[in-house]
PQR file with spaces between the fields and no chain letter, atoms N, CA, C, O and H, PARSE charges and radii, in Angstrom:
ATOM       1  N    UNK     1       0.823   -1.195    0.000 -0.4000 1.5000
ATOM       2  CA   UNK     1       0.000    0.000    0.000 -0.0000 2.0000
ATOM       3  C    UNK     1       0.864    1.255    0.000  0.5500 1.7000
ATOM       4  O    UNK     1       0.592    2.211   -0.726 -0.5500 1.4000
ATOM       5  N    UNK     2       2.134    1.234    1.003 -0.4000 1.5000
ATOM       6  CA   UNK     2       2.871    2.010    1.094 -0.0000 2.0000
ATOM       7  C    UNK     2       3.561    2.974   -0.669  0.5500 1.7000
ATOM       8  O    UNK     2       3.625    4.167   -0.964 -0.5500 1.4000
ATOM       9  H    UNK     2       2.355    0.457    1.592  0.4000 1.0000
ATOM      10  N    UNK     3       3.922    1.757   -1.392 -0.4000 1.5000
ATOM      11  CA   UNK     3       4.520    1.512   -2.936 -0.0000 2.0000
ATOM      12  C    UNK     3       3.596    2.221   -3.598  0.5500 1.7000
ATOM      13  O    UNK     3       3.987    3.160   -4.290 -0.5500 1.4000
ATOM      14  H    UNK     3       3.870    0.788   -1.152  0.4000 1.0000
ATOM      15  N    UNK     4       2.158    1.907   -3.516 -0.4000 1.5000
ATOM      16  CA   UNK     4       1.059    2.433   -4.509 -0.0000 2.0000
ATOM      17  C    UNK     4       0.848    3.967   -4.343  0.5500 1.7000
ATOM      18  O    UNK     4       0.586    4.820   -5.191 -0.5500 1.4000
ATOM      19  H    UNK     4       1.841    1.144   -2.953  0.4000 1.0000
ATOM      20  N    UNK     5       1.054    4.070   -2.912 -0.4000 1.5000
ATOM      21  CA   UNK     5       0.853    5.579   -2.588 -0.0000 2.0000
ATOM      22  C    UNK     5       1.599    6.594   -2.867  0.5500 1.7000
ATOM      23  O    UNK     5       1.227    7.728   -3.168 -0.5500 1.4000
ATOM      24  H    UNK     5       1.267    3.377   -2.223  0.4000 1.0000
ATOM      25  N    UNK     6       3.117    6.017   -2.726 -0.4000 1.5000
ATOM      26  CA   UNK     6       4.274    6.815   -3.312 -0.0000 2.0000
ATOM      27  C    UNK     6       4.209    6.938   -5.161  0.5500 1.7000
ATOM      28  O    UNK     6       4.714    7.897   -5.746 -0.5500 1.4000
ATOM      29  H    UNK     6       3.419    5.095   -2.481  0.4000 1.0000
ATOM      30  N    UNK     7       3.725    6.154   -5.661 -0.4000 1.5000
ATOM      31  CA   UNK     7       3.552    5.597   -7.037 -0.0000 2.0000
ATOM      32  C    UNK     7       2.532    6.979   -7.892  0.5500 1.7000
ATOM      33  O    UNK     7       2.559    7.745   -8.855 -0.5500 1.4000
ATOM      34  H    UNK     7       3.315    5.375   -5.186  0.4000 1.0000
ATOM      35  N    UNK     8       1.615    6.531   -6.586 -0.4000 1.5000
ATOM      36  CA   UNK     8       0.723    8.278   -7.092 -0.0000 2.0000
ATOM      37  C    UNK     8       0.775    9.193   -6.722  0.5500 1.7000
ATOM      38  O    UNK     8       0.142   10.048   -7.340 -0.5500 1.4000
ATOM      39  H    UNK     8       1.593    5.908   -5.804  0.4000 1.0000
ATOM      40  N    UNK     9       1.426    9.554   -5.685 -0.4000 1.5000
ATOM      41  CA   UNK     9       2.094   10.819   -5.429 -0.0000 2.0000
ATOM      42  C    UNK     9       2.979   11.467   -6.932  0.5500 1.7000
ATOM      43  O    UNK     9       2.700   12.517   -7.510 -0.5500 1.4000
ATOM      44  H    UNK     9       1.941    8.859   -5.183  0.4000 1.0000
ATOM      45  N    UNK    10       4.126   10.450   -7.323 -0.4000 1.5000
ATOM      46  CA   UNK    10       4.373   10.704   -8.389 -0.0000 2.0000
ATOM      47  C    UNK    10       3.675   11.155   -9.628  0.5500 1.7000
ATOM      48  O    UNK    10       3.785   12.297  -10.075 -0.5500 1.4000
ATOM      49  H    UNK    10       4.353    9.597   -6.854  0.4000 1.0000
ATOM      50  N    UNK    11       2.805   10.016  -10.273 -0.4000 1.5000
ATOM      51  CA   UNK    11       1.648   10.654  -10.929 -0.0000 2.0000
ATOM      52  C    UNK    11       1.172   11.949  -10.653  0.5500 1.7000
ATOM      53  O    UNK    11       1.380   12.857  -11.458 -0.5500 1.4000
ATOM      54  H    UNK    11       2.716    9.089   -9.910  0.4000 1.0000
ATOM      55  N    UNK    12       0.548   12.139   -9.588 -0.4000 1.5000
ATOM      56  CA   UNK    12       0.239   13.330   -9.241 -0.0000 2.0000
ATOM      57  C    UNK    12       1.166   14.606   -9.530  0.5500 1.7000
ATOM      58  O    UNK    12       0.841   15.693  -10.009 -0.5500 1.4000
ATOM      59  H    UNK    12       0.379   11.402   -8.934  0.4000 1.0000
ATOM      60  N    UNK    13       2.341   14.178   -9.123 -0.4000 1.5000
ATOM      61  CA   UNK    13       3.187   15.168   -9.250 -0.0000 2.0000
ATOM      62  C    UNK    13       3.602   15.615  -10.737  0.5500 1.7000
ATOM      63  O    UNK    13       3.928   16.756  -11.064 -0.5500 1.4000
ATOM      64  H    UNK    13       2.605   13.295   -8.734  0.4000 1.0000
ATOM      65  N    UNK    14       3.523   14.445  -11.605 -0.4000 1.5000
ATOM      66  CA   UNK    14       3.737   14.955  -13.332 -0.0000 2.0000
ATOM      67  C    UNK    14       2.449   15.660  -13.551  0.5500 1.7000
ATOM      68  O    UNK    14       2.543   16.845  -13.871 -0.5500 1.4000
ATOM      69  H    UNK    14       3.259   13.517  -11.339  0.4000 1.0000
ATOM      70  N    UNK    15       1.334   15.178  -13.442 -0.4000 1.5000
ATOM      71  CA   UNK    15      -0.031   16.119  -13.768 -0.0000 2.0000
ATOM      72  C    UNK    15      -0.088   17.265  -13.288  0.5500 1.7000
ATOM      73  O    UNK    15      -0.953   17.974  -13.803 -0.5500 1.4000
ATOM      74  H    UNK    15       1.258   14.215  -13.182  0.4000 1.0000
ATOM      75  N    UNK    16       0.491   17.704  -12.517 -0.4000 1.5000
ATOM      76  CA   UNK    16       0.325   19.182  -11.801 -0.0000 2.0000
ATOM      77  C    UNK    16       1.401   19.575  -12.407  0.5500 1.7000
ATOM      78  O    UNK    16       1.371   20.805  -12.400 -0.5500 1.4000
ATOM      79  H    UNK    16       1.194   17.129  -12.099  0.4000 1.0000
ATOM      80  N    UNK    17       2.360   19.190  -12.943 -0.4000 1.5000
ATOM      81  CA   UNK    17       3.524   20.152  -13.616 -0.0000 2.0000
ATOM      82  C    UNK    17       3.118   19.999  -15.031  0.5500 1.7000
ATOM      83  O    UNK    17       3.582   20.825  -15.817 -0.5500 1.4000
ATOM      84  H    UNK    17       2.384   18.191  -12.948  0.4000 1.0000
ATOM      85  N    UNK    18       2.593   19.388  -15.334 -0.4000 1.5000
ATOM      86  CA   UNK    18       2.544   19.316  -16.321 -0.0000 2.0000
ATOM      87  C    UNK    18       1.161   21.000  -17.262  0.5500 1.7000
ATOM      88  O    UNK    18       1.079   21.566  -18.352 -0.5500 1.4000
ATOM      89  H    UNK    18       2.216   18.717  -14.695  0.4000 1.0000
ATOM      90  N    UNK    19       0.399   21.055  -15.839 -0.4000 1.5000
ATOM      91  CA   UNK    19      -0.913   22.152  -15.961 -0.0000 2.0000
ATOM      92  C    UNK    19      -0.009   23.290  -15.732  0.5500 1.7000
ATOM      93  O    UNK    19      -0.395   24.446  -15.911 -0.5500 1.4000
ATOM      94  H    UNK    19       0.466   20.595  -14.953  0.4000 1.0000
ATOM      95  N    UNK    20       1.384   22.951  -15.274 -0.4000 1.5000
ATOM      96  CA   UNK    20       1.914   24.291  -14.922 -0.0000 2.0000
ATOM      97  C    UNK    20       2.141   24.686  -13.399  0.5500 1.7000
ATOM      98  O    UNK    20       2.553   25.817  -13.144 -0.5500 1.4000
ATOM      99  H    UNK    20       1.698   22.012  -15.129  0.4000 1.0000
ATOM     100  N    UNK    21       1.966   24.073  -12.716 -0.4000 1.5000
ATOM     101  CA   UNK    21       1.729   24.265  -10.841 -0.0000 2.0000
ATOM     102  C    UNK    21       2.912   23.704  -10.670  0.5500 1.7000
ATOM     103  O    UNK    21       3.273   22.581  -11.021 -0.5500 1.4000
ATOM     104  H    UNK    21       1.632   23.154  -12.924  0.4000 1.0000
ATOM     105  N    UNK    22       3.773   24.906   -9.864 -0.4000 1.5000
ATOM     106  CA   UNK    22       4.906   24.340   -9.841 -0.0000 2.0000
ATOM     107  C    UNK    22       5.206   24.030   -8.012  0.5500 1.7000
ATOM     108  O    UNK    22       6.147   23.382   -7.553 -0.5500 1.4000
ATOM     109  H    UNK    22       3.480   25.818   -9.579  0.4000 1.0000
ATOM     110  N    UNK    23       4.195   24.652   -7.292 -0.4000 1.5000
ATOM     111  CA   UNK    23       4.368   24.700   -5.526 -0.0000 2.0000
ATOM     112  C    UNK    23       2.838   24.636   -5.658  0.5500 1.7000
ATOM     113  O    UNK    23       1.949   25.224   -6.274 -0.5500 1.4000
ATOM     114  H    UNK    23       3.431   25.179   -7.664  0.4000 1.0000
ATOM     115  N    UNK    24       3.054   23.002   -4.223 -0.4000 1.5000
ATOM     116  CA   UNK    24       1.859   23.336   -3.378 -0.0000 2.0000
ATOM     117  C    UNK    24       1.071   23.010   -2.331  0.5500 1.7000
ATOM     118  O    UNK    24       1.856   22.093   -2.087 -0.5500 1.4000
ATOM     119  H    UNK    24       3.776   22.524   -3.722  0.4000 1.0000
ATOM     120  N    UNK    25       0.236   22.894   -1.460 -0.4000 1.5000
ATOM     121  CA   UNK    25       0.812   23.181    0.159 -0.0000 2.0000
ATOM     122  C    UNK    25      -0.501   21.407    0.434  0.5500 1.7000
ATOM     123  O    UNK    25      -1.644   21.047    0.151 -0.5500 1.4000
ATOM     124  H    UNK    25      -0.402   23.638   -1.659  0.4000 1.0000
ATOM     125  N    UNK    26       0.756   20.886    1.150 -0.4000 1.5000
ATOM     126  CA   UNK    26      -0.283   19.810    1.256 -0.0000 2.0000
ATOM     127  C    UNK    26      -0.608   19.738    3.165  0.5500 1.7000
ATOM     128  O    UNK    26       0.279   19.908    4.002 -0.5500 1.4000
ATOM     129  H    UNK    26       1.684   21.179    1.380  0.4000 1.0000
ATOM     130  N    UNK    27      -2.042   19.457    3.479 -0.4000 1.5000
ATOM     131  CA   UNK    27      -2.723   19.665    4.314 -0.0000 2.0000
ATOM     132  C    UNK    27      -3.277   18.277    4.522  0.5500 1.7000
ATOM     133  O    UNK    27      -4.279   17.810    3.982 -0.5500 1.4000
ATOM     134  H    UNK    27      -2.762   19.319    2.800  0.4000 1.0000
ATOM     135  N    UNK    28      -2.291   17.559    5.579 -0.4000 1.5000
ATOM     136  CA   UNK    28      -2.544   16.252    5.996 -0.0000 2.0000
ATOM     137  C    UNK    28      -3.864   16.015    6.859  0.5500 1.7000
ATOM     138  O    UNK    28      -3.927   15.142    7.725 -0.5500 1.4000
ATOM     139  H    UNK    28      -1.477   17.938    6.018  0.4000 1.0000
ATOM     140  N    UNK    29      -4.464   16.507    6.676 -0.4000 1.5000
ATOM     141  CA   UNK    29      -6.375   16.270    7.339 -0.0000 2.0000
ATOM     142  C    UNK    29      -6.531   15.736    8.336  0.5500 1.7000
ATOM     143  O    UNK    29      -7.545   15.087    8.594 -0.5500 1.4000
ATOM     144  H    UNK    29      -4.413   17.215    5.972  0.4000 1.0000
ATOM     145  N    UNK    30      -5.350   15.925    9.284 -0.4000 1.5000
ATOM     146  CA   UNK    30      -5.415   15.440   10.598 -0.0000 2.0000
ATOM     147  C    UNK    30      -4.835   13.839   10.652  0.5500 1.7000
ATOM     148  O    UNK    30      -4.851   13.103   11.639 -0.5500 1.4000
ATOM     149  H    UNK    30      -4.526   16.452    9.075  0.4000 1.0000
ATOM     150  N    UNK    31      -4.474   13.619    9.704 -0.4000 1.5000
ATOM     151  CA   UNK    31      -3.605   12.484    9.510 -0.0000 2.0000
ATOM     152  C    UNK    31      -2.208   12.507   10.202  0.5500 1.7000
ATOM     153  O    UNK    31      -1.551   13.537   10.358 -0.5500 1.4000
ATOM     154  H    UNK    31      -4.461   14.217    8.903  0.4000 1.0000
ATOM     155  N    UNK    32      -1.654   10.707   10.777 -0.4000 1.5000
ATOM     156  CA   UNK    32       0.044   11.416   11.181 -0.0000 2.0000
ATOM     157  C    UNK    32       1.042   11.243    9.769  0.5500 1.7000
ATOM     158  O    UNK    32       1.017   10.565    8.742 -0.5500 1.4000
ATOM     159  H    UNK    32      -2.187    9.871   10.651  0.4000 1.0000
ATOM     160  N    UNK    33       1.654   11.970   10.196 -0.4000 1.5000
ATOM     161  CA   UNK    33       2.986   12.157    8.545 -0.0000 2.0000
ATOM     162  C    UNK    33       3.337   10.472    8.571  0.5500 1.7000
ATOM     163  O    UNK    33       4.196   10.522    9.451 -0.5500 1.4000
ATOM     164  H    UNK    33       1.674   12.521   11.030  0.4000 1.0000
ATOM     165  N    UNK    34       3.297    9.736    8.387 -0.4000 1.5000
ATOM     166  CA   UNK    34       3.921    8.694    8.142 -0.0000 2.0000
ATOM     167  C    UNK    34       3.301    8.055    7.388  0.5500 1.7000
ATOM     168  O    UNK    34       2.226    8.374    6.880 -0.5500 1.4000
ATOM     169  H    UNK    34       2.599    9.696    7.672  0.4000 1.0000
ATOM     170  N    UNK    35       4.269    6.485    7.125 -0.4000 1.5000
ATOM     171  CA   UNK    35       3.163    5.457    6.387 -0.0000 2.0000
ATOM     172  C    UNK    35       2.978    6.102    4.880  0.5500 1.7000
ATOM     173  O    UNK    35       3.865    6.622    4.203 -0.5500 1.4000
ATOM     174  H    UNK    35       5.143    6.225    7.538  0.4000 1.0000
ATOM     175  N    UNK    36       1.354    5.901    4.478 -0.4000 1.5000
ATOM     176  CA   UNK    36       0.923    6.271    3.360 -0.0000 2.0000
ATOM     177  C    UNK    36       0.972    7.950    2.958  0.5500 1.7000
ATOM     178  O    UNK    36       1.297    8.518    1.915 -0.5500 1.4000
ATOM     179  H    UNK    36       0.633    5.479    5.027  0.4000 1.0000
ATOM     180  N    UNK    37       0.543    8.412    4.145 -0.4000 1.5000
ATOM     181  CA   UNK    37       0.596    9.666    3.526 -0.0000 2.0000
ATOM     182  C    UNK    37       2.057   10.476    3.395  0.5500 1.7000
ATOM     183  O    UNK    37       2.183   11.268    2.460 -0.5500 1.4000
ATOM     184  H    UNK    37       0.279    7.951    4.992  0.4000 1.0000
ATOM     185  N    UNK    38       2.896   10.322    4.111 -0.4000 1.5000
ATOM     186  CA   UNK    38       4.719   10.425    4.015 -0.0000 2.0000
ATOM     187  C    UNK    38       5.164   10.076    2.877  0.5500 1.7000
ATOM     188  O    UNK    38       6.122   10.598    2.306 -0.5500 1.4000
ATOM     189  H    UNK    38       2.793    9.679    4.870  0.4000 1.0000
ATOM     190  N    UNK    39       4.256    8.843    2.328 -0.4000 1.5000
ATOM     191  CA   UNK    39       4.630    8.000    0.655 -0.0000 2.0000
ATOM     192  C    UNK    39       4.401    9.048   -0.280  0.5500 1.7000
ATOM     193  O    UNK    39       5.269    9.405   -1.076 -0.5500 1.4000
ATOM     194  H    UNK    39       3.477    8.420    2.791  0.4000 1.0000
ATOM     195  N    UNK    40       3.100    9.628   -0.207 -0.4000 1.5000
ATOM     196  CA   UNK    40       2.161   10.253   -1.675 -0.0000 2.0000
ATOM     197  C    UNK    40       3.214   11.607   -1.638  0.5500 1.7000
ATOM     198  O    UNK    40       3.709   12.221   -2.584 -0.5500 1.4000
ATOM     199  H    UNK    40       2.395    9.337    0.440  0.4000 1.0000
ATOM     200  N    UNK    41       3.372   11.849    0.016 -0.4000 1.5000
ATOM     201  CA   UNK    41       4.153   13.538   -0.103 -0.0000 2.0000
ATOM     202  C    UNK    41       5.629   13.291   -0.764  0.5500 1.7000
ATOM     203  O    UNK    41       6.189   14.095   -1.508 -0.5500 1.4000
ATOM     204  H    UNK    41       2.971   11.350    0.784  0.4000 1.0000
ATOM     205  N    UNK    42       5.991   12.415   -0.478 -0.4000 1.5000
ATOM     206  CA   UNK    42       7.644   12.230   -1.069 -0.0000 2.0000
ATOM     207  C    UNK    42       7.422   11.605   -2.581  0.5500 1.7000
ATOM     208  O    UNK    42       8.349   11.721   -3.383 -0.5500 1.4000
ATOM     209  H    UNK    42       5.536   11.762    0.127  0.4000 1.0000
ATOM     210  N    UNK    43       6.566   11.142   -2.860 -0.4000 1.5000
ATOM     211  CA   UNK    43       6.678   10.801   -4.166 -0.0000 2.0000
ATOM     212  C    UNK    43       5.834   11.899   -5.621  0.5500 1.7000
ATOM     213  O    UNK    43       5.744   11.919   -6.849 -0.5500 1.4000
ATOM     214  H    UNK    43       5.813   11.049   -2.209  0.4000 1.0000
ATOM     215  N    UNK    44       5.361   12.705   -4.343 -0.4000 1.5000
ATOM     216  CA   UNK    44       5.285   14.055   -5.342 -0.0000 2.0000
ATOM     217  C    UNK    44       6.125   15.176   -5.709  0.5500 1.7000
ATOM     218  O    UNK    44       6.315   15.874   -6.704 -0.5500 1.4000
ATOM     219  H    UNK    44       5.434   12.690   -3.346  0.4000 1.0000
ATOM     220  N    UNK    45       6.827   15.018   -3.766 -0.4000 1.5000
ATOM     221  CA   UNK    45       8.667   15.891   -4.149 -0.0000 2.0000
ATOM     222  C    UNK    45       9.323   15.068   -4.960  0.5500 1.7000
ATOM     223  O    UNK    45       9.716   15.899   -5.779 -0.5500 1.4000
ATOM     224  H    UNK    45       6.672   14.450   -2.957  0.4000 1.0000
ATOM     225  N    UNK    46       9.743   14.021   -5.348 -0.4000 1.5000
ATOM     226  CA   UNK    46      10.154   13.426   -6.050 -0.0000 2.0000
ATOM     227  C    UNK    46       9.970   13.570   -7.578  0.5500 1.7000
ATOM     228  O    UNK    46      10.829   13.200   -8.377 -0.5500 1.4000
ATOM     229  H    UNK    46       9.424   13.346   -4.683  0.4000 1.0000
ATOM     230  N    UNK    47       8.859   14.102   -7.912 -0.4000 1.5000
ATOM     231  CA   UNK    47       8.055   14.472   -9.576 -0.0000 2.0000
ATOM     232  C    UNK    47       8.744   16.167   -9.945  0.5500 1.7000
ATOM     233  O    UNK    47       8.895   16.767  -11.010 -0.5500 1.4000
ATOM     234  H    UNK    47       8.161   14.403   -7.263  0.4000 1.0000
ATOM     235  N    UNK    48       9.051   16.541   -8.482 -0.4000 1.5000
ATOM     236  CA   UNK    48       9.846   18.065   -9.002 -0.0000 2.0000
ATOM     237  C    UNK    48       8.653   19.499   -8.440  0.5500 1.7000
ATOM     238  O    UNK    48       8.426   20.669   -8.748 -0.5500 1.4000
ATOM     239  H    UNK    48       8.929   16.054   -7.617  0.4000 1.0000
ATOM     240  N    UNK    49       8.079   18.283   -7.289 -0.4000 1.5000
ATOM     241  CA   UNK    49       7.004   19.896   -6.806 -0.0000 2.0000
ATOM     242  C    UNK    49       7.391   20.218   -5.930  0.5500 1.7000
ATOM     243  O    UNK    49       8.295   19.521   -5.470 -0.5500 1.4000
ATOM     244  H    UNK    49       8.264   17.333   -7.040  0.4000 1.0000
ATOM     245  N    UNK    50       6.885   21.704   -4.988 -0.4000 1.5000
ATOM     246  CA   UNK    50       7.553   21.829   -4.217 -0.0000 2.0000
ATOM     247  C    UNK    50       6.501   21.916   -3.401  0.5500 1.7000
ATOM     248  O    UNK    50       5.531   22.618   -3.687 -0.5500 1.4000
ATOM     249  H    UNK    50       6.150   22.270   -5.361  0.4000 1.0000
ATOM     250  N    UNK    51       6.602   21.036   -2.023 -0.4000 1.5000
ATOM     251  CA   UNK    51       5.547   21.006   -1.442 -0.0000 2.0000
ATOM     252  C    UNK    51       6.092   22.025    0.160  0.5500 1.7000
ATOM     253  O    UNK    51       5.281   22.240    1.061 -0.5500 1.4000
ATOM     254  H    UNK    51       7.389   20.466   -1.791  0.4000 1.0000
């Protein structure tokens, strides 16, 4: 689950550069940083955003 999440973080991260969004502010919804959501955030810094 961990893999899939980082996987689309990435995704995510080409589609938003790709519209042109180059920063942007992610708001963990009361979630803790780890695990899955630590995955999606690093695998969107990873695509070249700046979170």
């Amino acid at each position: 689950k961990v893999e899939k999440a980082e996987a689309l973080g990435k995704l995510f991260g080409q589609k938003i550069k790709e519209a042109g969004i180059e920063r942007v502010v992610f708001d963990r919804g009361g979630f803790l940083y780890h695990g899955r959501v630590k995955a999606f955030a690093d695998g969107t810094r990873e695509a070249g955003v700046e979170i």
